[in-house]
N, C-alpha and C positions, 0 to 999 in steps of 0.2 A: 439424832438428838438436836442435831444445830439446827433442823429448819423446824423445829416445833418453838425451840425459842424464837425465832425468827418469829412464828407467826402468829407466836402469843405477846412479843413485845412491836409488833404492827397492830396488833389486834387492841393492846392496852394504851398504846400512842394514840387511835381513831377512837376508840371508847373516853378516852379522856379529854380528847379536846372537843367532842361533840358534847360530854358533862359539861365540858367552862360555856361551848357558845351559848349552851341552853339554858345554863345560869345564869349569865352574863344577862342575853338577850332578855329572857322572863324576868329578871328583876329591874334591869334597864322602866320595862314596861310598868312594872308594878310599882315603881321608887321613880319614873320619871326621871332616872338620871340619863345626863346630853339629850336631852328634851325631844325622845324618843318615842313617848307616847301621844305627843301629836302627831307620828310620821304616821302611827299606826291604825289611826282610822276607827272604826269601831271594833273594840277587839271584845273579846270573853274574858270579863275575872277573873271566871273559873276555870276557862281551858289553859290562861297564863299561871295561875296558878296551880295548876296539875302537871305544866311541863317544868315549873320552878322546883316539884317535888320529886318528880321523875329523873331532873339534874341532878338531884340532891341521892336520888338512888343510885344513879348510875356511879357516881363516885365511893359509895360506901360496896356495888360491885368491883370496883376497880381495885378496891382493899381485900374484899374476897377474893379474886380472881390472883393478883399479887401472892398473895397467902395460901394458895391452892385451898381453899374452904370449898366446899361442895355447893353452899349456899348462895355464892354469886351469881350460881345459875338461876338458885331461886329468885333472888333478888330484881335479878332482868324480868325474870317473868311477872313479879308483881308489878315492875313497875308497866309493862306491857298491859296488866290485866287495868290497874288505875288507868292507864290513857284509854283501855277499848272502854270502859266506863264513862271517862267522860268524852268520848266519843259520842256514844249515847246518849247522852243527857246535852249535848251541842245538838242532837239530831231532834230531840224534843225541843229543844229553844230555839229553835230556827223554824220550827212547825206552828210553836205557838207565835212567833211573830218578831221574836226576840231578833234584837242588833248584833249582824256579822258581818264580817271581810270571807269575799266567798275564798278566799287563797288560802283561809282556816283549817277547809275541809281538806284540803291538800295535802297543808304542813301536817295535821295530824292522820293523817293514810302513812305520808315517808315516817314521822316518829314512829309510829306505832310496829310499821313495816320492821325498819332499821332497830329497833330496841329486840324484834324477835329474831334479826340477825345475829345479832351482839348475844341474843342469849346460847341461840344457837351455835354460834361459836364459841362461844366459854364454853357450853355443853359436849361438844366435842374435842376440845382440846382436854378438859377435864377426865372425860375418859378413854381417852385415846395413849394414856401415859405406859410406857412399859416398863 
């Protein structure tokens, strides 16, 4: 029993503070605050705003996950499915001509990756309970 706490409160520690960078940072960009949106070059609206909403999931998982609710697991996945979404549609605006930072495509491979870790992990700590 102690190392399942253990690795659901390492699990809820990295869950949470990769929520604050990702709000922090996406609205940093989007609100211009500490005049971080000139460091950042040509970014996407919409990809800053899909990881601002993806932050905002991950924390309402963090309330599931806390809560033992089933639905934290879902919650990761949506927000997994919104990023491979706009994924997609970064892959279309980079085709059609549209303004990027190629390091976009990166950051959102690790998001996208790491949100299906995170779900993965809730999902097996979830049912792994005796």
């Amino acid at each position: 029993m102690k190392k399942t706490n253990n690795f659901k409160t390492i699990t809820l520690v990295a869950l949470v503070a990769f929520a604050l960078v990702t709000i922090f940072v996406s609205s940093s960009v989007l609100f211009d605050w500490f005049n971080i949106r000139a460091k950042q070059g040509n970014y996407v609206p919409f990809i800053v705003k899909t990881n601002l909403t993806a932050g905002v999931i991950y924390l309402l998982s963090v309330y599931g996950y806390i809560t033992s609710r089933k639905w934290a697991f879902w919650s990761m996945i949506t927000a997994a499915l919104i990023l491979i979404y706009a994924f997609a549609l970064l892959y279309i605006h980079i085709h059609t001509g549209g303004l990027y930072e190629k390091h976009t495509i990166g950051v959102m491979i690790f998001r996208i990756v790491l949100t299906l870790i995170f779900a993965s992990l809730i999902y097996w700590d979830s049912n792994n309970k005796k």
